[in-house]
N, C-alpha and C positions, 0 to 999 in steps of 0.2 A: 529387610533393609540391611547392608553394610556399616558396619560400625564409620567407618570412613564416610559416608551419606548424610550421617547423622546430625543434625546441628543443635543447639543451644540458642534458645531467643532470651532477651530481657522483654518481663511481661508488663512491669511496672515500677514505682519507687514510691518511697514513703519514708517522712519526717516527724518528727518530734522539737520542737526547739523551744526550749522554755523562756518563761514571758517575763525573767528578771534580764537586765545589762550590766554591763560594768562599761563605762563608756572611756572615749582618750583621756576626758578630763580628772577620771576615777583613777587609772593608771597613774598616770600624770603628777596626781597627791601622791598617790603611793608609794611609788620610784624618785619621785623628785626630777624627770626628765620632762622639760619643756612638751606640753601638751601638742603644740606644734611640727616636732618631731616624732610623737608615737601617732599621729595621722601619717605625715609623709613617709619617713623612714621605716618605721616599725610598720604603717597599713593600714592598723587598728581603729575605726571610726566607732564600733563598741563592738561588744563581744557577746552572745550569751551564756551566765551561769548560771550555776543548778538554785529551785528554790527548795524550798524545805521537804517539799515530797519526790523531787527529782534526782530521784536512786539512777544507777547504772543500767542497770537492767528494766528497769521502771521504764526507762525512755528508750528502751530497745523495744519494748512492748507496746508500747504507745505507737511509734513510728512501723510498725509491722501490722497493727490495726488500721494504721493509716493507709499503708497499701495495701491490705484486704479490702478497705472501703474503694481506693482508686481504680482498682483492677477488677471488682468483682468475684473473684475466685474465691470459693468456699474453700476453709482452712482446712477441711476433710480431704481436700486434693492433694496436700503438700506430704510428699513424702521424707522430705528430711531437711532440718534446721541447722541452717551453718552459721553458731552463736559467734558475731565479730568484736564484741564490747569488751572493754577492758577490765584487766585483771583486779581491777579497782573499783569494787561494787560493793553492795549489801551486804554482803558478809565477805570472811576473811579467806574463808576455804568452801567453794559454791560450784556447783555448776551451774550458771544460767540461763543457758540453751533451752535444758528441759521445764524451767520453769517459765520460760518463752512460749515454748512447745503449749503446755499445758491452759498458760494464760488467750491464747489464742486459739484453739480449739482446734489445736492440729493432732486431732486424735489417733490419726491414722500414722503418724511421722515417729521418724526416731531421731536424737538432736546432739552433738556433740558441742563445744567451744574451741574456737581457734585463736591464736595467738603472733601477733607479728608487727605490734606495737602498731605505726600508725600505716604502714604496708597490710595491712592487715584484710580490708575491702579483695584489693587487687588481688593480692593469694587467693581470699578464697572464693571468686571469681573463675578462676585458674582451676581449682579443685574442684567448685561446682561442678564445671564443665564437665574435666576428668571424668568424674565421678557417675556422670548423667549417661555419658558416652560408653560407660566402660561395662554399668550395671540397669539391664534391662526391667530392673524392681524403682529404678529411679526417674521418674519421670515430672516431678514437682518439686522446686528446692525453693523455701525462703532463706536470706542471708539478713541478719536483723542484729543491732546493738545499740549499746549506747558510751558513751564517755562522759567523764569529767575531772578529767586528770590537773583540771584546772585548780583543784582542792589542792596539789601538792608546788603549787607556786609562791612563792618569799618572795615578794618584790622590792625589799629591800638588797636581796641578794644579786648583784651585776652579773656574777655569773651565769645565772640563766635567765637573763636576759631576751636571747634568741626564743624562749620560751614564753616570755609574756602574752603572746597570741595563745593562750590557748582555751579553748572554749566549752563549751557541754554542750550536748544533744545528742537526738539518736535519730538512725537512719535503715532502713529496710530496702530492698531486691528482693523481684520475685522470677523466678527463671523457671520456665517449658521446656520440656523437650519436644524437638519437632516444631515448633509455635511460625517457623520461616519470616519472622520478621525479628530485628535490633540483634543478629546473630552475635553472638560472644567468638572472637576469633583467637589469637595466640598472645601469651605475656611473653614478660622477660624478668626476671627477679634475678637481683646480685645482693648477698650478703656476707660481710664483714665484720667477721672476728675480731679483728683487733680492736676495735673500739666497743667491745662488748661490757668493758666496764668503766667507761667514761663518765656514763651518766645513766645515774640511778639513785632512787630513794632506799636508803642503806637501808633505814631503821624498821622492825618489825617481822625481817627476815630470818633465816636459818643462824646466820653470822652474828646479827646483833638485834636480837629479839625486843619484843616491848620491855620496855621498864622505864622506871625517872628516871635514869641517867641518860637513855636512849631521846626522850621525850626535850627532857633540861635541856640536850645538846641540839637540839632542832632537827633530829637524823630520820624525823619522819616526813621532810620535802623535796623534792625532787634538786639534786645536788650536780655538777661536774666536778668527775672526783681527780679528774687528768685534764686539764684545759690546756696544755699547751701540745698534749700527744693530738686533742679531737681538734683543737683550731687548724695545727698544720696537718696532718690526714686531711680534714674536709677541705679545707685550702686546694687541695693537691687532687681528691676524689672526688668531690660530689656532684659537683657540676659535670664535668663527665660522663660521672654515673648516669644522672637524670638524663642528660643527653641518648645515654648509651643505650639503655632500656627502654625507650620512646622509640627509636631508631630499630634494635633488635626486634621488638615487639612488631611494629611494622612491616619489617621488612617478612617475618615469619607470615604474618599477615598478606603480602601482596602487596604493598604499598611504600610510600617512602615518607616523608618529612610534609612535602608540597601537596598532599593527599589531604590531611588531616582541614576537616570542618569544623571540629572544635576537639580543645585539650579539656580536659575535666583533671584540674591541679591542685595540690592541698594548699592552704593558706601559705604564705612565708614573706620575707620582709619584702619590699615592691618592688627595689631592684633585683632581686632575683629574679621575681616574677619575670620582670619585663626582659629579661638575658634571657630566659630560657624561651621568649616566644622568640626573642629578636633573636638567636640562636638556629630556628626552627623556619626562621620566615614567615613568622603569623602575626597576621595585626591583633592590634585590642580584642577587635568583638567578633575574636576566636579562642576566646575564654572569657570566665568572670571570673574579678579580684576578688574575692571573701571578706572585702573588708568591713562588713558590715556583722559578720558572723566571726572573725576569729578564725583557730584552727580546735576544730572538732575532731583530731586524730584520723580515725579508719572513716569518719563519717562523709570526711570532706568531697570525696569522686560522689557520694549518692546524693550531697546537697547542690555540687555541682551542676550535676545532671538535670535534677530537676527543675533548676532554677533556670537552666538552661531551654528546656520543653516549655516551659512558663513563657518565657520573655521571646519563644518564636527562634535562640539560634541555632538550634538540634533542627536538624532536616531529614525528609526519607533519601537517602543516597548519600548522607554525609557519612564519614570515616572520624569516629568519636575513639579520642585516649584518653583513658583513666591509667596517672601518673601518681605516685606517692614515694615518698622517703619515710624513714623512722628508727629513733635509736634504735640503737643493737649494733652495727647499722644496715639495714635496708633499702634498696632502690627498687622498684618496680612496675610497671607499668602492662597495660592492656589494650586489646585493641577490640572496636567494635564495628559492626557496617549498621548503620541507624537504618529503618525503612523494612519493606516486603524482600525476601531474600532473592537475588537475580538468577 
């Protein structure tokens, strides 16, 4: 067979979402913001956080047994672990891939960690693929992590604000090669520099290490260290962006705008949500709002998804995009054909 022949199917998914909330009206104390308004405006109807045993990687694991249970596939089959969870786990300096690998019994696999804040799913969707196509040794990929980047939110802090949605959980893919059905087709990733130190948790890094004075100053939560360079940049980029990469992604695909069966979107305030369908030409229930879960980072396309196959609106012949943003900043998106391949 021709490498050009070759396709990429999604075999199944798999969640983790832990069983603590923080709900609008938890927010709401928090921030001092009319409980009213972090429903409508902010989205947020509750969110999940991590409880006492729900480590990073912990719930990458969990949610990656869970699609070994949905799929059936013995972990002996997976040839290599593409670890998506954030750099924000169990330890300081970790690779968690391979204790993934291990904890799942993918004995046969070899496992690396990838990186791309909350674009992070979509890329390595993209490199799957690549990867599957390119090397005739790869024939089974799990994609598996977890977040909870929610530990680095001040909610006294209005600056990040736009970040109060943010949630824990872990979410898993499992991708065949050859498999002729849910074929994985072409992304579009755009990343920008300029805003690469906008927004970051300074403290504990190379620059300003642990210590009291680090700790005393609060410099180990997630900050906007330039709020008026990232409000007017994304003012001016992002929407665009998200536009641009959903369109590119398609269009490499086959397809255009008026294709698309369902979007698989990360969480974000509701008017945006609703511009980018109405943008698009899609009604409501050509996506789900997250408002019940928050934003789980990279997890958000696989909760999507699933939630989607759940509730009947994933079809065989639908045109499925998984879209994401994330600081640094990152836009990207993907395109799927759901169903037996034609």
């Amino acid at each position: 067979m021709e490498r050009k022949d070759i396709n990429v199917g999604i075999v199944g998914t798999g969640l983790y979402i832990p069983e603590t909330y923080m709900t609008a009206e938890d927010i709401a104390k928090e921030t001092g913001i009319p409980e009213e308004i972090i429903k409508t405006k902010f989205g947020i109807i509750r969110k999940p956080i991590p409880g006492p045993e729900d480590h990073t990687c912990h719930m990458g694991i969990q949610a990656a047994k869970d699609c070994l249970r949905r799929t059936g596939v013995d972990p002996k089959e997976i040839d290599l672990i593409i670890y998506i969870g954030e750099e924000h786990k169990e330890y300081l300096l970790w690779t968690s891939g391979i204790k993934l690998q291990y904890e799942i019994g993918a004995e046969n696999a070899w496992a690396f960690d990838m990186a791309l804040r909350c674009g992070t799913a979509v890329a390595a969707l993209k490199i799957a693929k690549d990867m599957m196509v390119a090397d005739d040794n790869i024939n089974t990929v799990m994609i598996a992590g977890g977040y909870r980047n929610v530990d680095f939110i001040d909610y006294k802090n209005p600056r990040v604000s736009f970040m109060y949605d943010l949630a824990a959980g872990g979410g898993a893919i499992l991708l065949k090669k050859n498999y002729n059905r849910n074929i994985v087709l072409e992304a579009s990733i755009i990343t920008d520099g300029s805003f690469s130190e906008d927004v970051a948790v300074v403290g504990g890094g190379t620059k300003y290490p642990v210590s009291h004075e680090m700790i005393d100053k609060g410099l180990y939560k997630l900050d906007v260290l330039n709020m008026e360079h990232m409000k007017k940049g994304l003012e001016e980029k992002s929407m665009p962006n998200f536009l641009g990469v959903i369109k590119e992604s398609l269009r490499k695909s086959g397809y255009t705008p008026s294709d698309i069966g369902y979007l698989a979107i990360l969480h974000m305030k509701r008017s945006a949500h609703e511009f980018i369908l109405n943008e698009l030409g899609l009604s409501p229930d050509k996506s789900i709002y997250l408002e019940n879960y928050g934003h789980m980072g990279q997890i958000d396309q696989i909760l999507s998804t699933q939630l989607a196959l759940e509730e009947g609106k994933i079809k065989d012949g639908d045109v499925v995009v998984w879209v994401s943003a994330g600081i640094g900043y990152v836009w990207d998106a993907i395109t799927i054909k759901w169903g037996p391949i034609e």
